[in-house]
N, C-alpha and C positions, 0 to 999 in steps of 0.2 A: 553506572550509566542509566540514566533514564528518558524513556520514549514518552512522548507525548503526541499522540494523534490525533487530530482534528479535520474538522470539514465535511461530516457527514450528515445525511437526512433524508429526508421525503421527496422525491421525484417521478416526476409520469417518465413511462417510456420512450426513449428515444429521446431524453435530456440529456443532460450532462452536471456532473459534479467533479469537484478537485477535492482530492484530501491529501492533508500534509502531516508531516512526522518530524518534529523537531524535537533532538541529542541533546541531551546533557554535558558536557564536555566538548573536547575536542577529536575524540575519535572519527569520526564519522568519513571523513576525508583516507581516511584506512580501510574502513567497511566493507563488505558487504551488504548493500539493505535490500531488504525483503516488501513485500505487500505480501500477505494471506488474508484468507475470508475463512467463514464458517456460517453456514446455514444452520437450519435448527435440525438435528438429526444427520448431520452431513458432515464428514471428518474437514479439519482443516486442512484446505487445499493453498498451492502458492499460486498466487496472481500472478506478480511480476517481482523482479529482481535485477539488482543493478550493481554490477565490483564495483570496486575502488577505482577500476580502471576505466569506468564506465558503458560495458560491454552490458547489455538488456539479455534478459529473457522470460519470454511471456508465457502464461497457459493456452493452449490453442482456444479456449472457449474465450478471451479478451485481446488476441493478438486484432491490430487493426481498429480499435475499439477505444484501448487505452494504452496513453503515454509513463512513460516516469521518467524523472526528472531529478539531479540533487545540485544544492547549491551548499558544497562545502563550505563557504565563505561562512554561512546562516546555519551549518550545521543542523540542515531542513531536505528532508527530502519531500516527495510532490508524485501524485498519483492522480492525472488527467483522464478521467474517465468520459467518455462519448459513448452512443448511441446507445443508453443504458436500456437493460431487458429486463422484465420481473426476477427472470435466475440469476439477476446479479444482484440483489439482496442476501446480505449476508452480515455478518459484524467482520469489519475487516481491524487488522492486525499492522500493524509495523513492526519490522524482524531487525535485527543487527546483529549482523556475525562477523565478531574481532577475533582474529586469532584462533584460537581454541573457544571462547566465550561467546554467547549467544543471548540476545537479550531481547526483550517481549515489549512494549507499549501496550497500555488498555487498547479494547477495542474500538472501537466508531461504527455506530450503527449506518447501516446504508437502505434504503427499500425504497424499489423501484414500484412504482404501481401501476397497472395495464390499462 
């Protein structure tokens, strides 16, 4: 399986950016997927997360903030970010957790600027 992330860049505060995650394969519609970020000196934390089933859950520091979203059909998932802050720069991450299996995508840089 492989993640490919996109949609990331330079944004003043209180924009908005969308970043997407598109599977290799057909898994995805089984998934778990993830959003994580990582600052520079800051352990990786989870953003948001979304089952198979389509049950969300957010970090309290982006709940209200940002969406996610998957279109199994596109084997794409969708990360609607709003009212962006400086502390949400990060390189963020796409996660897929099949089964017992856990899978990474490169990063996407995001910075927000005040």
């Amino acid at each position: 399986v492989q993640l490919q992330a996109s949609g990331g860049g330079l944004v003043q505060a209180g924009g908005s950016l969308g970043l997407s995650c598109a599977a290799s394969g057909s898994f995805l519609s089984g998934a778990t997927m993830g959003w994580y970020r990582q600052a520079p000196g800051i352990q990786r934390e989870l953003v948001a997360e979304m089952t198979s089933a389509g049950s969300t859950n957010f970090a309290d520091s982006v709940k209200g903030r940002f969406t996610m979203s998957r279109d199994n059909a596109k084997n794409t998932v969708f990360l609607q970010m709003n009212s962006l802050k400086p502390e949400d720069t990060a390189v963020y991450y796409c996660q897929m957790r099949y089964f017992s299996r856990t899978y990474w995508g490169q990063g996407t840089q995001v910075t927000v600027s005040s």
